[in-house]
Biotite code that builds the C-alpha atoms (Angstrom):
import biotite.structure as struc

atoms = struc.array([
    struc.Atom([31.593, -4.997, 14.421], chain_id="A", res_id=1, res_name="UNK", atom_name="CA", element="C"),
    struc.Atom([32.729, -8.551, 14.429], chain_id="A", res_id=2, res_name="UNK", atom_name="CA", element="C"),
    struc.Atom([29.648, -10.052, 16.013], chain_id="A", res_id=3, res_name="UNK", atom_name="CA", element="C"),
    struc.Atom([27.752, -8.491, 12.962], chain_id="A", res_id=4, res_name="UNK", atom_name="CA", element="C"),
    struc.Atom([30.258, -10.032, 10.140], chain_id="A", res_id=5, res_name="UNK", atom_name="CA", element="C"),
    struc.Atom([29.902, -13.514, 12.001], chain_id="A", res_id=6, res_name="UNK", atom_name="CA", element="C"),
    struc.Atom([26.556, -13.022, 11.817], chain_id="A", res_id=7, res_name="UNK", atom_name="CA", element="C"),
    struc.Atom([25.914, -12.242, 8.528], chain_id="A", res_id=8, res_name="UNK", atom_name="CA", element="C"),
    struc.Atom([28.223, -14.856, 7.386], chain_id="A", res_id=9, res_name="UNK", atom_name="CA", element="C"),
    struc.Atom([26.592, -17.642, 9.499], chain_id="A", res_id=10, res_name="UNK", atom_name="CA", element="C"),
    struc.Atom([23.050, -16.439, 7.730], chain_id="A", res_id=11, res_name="UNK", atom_name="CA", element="C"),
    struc.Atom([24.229, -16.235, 4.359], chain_id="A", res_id=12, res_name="UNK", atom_name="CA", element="C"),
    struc.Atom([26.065, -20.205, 4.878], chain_id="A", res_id=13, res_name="UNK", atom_name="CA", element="C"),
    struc.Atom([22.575, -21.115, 6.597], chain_id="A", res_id=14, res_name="UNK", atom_name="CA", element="C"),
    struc.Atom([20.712, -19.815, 3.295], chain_id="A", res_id=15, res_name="UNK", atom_name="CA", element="C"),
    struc.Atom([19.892, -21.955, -0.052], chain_id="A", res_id=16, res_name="UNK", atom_name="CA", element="C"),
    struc.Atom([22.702, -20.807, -2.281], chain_id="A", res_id=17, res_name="UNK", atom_name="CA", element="C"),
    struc.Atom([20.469, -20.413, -5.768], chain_id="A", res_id=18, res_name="UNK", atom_name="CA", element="C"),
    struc.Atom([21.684, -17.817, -7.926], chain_id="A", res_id=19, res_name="UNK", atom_name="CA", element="C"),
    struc.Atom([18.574, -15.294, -7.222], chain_id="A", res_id=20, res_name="UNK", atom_name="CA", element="C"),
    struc.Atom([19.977, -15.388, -3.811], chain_id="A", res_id=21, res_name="UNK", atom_name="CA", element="C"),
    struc.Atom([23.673, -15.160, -4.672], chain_id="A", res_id=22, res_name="UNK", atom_name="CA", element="C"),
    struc.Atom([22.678, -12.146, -6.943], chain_id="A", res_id=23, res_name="UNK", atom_name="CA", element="C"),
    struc.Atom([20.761, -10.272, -4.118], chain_id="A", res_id=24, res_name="UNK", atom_name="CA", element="C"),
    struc.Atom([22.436, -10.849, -1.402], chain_id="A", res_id=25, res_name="UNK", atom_name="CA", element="C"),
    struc.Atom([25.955, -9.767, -3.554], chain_id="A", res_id=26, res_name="UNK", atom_name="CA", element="C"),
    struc.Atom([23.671, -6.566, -4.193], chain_id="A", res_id=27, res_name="UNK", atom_name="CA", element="C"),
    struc.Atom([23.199, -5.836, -0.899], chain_id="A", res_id=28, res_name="UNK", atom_name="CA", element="C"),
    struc.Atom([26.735, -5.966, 0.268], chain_id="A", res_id=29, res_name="UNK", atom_name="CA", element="C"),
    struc.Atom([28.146, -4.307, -2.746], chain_id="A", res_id=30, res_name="UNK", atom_name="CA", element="C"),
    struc.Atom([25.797, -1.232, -2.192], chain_id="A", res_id=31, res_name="UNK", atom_name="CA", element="C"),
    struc.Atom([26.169, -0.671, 1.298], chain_id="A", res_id=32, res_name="UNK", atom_name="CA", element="C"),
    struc.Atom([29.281, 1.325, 1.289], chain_id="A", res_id=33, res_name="UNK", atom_name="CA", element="C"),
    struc.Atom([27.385, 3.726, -0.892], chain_id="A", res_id=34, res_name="UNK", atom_name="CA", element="C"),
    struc.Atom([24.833, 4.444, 1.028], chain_id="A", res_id=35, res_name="UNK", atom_name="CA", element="C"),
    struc.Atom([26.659, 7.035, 3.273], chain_id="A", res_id=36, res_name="UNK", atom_name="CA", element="C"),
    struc.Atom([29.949, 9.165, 2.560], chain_id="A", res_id=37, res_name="UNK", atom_name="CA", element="C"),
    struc.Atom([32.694, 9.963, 5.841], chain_id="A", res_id=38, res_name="UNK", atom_name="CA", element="C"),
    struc.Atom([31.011, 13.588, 5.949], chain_id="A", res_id=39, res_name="UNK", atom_name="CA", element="C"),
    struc.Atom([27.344, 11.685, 6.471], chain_id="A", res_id=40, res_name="UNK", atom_name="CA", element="C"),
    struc.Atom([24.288, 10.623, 4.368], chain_id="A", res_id=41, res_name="UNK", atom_name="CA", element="C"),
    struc.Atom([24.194, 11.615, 0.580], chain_id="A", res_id=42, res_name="UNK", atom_name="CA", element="C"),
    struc.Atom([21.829, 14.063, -0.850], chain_id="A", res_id=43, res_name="UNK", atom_name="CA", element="C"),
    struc.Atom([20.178, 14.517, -3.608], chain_id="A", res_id=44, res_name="UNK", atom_name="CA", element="C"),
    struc.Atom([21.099, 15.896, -6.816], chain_id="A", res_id=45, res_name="UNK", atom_name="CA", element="C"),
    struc.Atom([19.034, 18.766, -7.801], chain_id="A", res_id=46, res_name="UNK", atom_name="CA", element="C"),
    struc.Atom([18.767, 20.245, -11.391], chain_id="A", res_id=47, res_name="UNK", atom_name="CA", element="C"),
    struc.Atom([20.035, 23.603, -12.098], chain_id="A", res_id=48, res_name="UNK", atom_name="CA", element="C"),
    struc.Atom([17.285, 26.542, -12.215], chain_id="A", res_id=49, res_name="UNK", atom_name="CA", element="C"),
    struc.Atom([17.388, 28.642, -15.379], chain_id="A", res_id=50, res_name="UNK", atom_name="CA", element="C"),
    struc.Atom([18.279, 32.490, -14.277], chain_id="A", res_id=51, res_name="UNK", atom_name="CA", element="C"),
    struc.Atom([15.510, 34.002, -15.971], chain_id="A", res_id=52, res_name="UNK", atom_name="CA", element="C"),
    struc.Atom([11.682, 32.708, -16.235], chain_id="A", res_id=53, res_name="UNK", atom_name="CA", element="C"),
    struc.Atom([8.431, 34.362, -17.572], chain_id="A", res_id=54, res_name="UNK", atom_name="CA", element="C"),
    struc.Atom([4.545, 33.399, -16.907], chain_id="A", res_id=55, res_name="UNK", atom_name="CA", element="C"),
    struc.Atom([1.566, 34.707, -18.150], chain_id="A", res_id=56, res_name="UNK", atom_name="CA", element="C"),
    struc.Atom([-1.512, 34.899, -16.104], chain_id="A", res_id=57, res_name="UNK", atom_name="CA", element="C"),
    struc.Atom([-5.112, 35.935, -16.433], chain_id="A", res_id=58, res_name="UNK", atom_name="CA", element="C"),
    struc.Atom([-5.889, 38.535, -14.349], chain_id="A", res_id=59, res_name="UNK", atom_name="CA", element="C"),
    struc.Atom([-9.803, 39.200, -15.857], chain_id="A", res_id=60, res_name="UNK", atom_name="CA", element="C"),
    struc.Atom([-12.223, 38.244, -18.858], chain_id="A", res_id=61, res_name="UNK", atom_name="CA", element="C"),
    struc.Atom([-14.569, 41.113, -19.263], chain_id="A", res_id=62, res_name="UNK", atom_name="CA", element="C"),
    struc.Atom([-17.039, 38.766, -21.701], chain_id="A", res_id=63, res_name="UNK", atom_name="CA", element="C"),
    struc.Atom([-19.418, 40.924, -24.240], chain_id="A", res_id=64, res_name="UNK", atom_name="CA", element="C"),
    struc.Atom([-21.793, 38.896, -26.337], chain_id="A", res_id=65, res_name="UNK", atom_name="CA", element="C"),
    struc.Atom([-19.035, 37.566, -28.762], chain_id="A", res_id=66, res_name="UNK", atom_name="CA", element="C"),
    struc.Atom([-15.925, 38.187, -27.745], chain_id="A", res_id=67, res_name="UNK", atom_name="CA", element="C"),
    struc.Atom([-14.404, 40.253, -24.952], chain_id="A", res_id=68, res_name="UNK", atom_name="CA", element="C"),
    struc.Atom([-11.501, 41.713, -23.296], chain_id="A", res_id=69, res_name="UNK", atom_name="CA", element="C"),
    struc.Atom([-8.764, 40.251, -21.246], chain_id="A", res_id=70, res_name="UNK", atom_name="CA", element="C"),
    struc.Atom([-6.589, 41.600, -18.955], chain_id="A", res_id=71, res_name="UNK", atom_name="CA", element="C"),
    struc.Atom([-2.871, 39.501, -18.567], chain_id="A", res_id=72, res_name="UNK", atom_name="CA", element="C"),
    struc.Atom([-0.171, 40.343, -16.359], chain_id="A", res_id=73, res_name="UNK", atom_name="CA", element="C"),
    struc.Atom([3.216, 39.348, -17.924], chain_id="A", res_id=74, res_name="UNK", atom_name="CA", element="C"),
    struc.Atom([5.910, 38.418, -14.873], chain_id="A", res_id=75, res_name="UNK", atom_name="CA", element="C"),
    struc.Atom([9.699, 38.286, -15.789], chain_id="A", res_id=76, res_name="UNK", atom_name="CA", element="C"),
    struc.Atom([11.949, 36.900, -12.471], chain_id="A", res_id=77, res_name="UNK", atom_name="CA", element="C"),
    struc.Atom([15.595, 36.662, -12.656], chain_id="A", res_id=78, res_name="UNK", atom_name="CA", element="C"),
    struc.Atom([17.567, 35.388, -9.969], chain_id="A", res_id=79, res_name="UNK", atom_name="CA", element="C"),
    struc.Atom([21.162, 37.126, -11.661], chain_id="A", res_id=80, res_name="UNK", atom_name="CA", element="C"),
    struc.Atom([21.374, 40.628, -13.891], chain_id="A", res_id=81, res_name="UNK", atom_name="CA", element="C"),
    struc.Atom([20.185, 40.314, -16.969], chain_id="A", res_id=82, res_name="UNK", atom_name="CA", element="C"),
    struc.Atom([21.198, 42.927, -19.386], chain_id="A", res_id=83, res_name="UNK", atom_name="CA", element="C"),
    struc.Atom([19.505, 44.055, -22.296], chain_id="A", res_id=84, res_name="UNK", atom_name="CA", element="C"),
    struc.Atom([16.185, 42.033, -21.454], chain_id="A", res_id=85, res_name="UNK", atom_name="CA", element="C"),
    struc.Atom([13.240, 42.211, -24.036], chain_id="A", res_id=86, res_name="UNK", atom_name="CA", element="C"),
    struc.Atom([10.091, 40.768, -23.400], chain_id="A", res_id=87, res_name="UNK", atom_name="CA", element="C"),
    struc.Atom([7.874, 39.884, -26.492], chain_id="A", res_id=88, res_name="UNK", atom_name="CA", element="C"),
    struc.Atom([4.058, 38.866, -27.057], chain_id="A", res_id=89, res_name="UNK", atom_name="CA", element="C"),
    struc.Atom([2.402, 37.766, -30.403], chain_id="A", res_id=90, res_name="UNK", atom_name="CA", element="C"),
    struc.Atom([-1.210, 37.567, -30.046], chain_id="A", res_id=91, res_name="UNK", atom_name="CA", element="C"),
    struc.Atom([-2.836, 35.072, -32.681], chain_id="A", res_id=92, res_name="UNK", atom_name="CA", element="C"),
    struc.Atom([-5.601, 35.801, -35.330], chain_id="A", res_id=93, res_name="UNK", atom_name="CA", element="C"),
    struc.Atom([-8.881, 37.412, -33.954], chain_id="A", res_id=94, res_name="UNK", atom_name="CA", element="C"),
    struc.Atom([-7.199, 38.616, -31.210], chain_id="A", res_id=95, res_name="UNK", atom_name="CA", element="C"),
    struc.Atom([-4.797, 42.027, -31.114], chain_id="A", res_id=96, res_name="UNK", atom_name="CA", element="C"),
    struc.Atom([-3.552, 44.046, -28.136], chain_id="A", res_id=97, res_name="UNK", atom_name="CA", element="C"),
    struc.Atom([-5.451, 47.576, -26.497], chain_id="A", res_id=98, res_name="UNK", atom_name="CA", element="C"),
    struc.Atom([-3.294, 49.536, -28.630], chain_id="A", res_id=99, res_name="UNK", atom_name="CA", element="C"),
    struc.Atom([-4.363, 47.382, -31.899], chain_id="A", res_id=100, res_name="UNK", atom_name="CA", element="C"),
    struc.Atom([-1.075, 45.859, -32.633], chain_id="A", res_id=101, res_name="UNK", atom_name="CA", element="C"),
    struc.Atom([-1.188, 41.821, -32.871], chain_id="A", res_id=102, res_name="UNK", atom_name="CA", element="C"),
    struc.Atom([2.957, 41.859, -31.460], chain_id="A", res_id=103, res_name="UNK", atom_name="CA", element="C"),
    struc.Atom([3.887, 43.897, -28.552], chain_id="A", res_id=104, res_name="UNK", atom_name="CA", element="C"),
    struc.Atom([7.879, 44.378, -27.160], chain_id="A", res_id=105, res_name="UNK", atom_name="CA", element="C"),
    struc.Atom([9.034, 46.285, -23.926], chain_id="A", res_id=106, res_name="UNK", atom_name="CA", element="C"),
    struc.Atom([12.704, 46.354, -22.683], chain_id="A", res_id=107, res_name="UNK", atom_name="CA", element="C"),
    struc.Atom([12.542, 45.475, -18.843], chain_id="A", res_id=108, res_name="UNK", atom_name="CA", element="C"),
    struc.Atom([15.546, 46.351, -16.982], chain_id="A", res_id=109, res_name="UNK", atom_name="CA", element="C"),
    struc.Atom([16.655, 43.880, -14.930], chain_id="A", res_id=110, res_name="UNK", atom_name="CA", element="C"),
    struc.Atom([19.950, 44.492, -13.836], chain_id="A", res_id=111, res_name="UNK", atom_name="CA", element="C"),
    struc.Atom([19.350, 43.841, -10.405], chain_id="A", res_id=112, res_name="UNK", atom_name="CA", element="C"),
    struc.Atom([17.775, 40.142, -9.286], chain_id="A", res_id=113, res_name="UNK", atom_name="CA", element="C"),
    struc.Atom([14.181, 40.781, -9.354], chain_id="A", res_id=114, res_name="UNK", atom_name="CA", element="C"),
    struc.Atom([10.524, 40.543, -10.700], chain_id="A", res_id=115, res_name="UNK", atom_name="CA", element="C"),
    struc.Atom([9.219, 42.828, -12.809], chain_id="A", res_id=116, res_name="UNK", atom_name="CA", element="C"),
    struc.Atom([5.609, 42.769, -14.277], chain_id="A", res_id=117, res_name="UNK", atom_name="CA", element="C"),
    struc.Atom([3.850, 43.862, -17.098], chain_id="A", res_id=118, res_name="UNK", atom_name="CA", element="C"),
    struc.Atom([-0.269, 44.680, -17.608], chain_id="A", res_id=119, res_name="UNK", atom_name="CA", element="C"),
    struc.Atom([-1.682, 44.172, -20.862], chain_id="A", res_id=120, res_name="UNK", atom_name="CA", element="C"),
    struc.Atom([-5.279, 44.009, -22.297], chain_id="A", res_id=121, res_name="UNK", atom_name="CA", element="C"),
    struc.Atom([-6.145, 41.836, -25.078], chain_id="A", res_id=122, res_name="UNK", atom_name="CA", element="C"),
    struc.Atom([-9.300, 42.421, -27.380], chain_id="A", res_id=123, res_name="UNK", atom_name="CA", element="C"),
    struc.Atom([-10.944, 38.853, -28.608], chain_id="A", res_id=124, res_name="UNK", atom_name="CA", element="C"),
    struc.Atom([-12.808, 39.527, -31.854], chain_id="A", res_id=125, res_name="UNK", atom_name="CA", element="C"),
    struc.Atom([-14.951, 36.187, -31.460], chain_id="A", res_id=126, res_name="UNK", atom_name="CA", element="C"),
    struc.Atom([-14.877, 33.583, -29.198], chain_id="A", res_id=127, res_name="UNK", atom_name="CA", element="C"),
    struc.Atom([-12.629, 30.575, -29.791], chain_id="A", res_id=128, res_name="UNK", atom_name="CA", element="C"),
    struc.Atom([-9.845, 29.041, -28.282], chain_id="A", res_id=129, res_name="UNK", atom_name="CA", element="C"),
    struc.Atom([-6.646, 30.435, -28.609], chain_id="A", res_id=130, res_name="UNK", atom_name="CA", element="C"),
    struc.Atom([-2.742, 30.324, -28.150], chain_id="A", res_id=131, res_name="UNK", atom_name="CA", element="C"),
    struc.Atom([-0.875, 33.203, -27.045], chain_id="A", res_id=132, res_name="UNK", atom_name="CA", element="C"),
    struc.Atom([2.956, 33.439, -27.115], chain_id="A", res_id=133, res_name="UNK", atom_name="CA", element="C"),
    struc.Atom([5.570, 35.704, -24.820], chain_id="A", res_id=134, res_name="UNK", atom_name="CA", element="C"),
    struc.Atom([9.184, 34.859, -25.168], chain_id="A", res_id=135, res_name="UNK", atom_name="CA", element="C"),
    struc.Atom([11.885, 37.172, -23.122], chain_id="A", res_id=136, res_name="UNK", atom_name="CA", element="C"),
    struc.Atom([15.913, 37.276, -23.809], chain_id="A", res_id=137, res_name="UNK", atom_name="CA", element="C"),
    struc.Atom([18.403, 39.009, -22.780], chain_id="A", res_id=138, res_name="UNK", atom_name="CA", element="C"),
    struc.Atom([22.338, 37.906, -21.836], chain_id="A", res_id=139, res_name="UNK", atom_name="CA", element="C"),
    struc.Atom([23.601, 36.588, -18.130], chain_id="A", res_id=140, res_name="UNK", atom_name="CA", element="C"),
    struc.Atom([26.909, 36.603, -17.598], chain_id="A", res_id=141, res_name="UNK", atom_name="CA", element="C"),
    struc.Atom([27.411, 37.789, -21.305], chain_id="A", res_id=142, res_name="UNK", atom_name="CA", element="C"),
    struc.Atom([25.874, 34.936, -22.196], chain_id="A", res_id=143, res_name="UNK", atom_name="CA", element="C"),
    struc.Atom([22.576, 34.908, -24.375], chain_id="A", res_id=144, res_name="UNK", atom_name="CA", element="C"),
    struc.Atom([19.515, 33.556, -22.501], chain_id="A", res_id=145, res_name="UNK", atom_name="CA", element="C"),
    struc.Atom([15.833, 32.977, -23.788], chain_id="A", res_id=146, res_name="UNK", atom_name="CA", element="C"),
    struc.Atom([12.810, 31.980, -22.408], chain_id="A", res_id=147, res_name="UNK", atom_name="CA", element="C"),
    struc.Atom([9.303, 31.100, -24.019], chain_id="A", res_id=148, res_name="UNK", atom_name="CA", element="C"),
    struc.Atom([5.704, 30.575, -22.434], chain_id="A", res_id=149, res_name="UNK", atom_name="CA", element="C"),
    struc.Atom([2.152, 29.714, -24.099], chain_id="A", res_id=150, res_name="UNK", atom_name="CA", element="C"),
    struc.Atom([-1.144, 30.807, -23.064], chain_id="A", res_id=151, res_name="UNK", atom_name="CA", element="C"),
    struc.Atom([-4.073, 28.720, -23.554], chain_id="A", res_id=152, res_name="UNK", atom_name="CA", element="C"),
    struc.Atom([-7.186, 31.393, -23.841], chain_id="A", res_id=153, res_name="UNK", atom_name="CA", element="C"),
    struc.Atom([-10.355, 29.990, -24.350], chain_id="A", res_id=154, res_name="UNK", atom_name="CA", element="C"),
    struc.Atom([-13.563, 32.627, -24.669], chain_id="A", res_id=155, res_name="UNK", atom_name="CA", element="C"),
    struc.Atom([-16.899, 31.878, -24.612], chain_id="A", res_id=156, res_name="UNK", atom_name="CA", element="C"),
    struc.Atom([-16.161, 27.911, -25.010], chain_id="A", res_id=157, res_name="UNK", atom_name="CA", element="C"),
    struc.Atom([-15.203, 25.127, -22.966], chain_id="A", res_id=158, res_name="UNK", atom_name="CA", element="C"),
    struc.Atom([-12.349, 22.307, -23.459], chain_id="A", res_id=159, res_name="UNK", atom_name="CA", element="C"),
    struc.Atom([-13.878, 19.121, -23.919], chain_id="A", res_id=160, res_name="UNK", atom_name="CA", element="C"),
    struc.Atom([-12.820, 16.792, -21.639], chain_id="A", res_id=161, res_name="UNK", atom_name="CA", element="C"),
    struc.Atom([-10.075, 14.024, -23.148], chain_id="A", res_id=162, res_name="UNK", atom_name="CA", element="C"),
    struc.Atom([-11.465, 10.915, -23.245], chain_id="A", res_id=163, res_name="UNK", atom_name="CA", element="C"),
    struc.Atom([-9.728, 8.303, -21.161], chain_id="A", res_id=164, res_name="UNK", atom_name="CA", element="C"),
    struc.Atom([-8.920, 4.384, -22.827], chain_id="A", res_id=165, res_name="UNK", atom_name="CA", element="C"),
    struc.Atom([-6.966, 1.964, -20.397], chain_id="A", res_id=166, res_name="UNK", atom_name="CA", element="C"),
    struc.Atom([-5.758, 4.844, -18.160], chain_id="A", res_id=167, res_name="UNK", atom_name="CA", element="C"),
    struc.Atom([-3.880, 6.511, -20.937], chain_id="A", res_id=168, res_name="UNK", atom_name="CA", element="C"),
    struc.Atom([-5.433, 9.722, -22.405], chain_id="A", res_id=169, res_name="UNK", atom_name="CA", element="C"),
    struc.Atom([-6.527, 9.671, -25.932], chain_id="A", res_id=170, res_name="UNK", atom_name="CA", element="C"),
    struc.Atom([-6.364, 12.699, -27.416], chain_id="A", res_id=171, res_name="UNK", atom_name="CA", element="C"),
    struc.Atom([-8.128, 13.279, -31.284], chain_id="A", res_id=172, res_name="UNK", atom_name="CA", element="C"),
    struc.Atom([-6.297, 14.091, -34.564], chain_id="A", res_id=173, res_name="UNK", atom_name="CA", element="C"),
    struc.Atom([-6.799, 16.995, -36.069], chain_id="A", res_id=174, res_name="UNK", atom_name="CA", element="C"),
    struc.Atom([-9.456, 17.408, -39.033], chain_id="A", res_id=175, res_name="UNK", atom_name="CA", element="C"),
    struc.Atom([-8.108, 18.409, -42.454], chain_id="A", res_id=176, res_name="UNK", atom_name="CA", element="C"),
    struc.Atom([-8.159, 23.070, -42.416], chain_id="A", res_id=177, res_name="UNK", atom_name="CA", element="C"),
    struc.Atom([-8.494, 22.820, -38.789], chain_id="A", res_id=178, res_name="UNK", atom_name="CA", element="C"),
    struc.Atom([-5.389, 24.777, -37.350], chain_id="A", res_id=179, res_name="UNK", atom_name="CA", element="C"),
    struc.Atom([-3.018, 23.274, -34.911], chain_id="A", res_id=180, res_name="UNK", atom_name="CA", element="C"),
    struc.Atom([-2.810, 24.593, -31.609], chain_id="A", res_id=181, res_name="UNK", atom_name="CA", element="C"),
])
């Protein structure tokens, strides 16, 4: 251990003292100690996961000359018990559910850690692009908790591809009537 602190002082006496050196070199030996605790190396700090998440996935498009039907399956995971969990879907205009509603709710009991999944067929008037919403809340812990997801659908049309300027994406405004996704 000595050998290495008469070494380091004999290099840093040997060095050009400029004050980009003096600055670095004080770096160095002021962050050392932190690299490693007396139980062993750090780790890293990892965010929290929330309790509860949702997704909504395409399962098939069934396309018919304009329009079609799709089939979604709706996944609610909780890692905790979640009591009185809802799960909601709003389908936007030209599109409503199998049952011709455009907002659908189930309860989902998920007092026990778990997935649970839901199956539900959407009708698309016309094709388009649209946006469909699912939120799910419930309490954990007796503690409110909500989560939201969006669905991009398109039918029958493709995205154009975002046109790229200096490496940034440039994405268009929006014309004057046309909705906001």
């Amino acid at each position: 251990m000595m050998d290495r602190t008469n070494a380091f002082v004999r290099l840093f006496r040997s060095l050009p003292l400029s004050p980009a050196v003096a600055v670095l070199l004080a770096g160095l030996a002021a962050g050392a100690p932190c690299l490693a605790t007396p139980e062993g190396p750090l780790h890293p700090t990892l965010d929290p996961q929330p309790p509860l998440t949702l997704t909504v996935e395409v399962v098939s498009l069934q396309k018919n000359a304009v329009g079609g039907v799709v089939s979604l399956l709706l996944r609610v995971s909780a890692d905790m018990g979640i009591e009185d969990a809802v799960v909601s879907a709003k389908a936007p205009a030209n599109l409503v559910f199998a049952d011709g509603s455009a907002v659908k709710t189930w309860s989902v009991d998920l007092a026990a850690a778990g997935t649970k999944t839901i199956p539900v067929d959407v009708i698309v008037a016309q094709d388009g692009k649209y946006v469909l919403t699912a939120e799910v809340s419930g309490a954990a812990r007796g503690k409110p908790i909500h989560r939201g997801v969006a669905l991009k659908l398109l039918v029958g049309v493709k995205e154009r591809a975002a046109k790229v300027k200096d490496g940034a994406i440039e994405y268009p405004a929006a014309e004057a009537g046309e909705p906001t996704p």
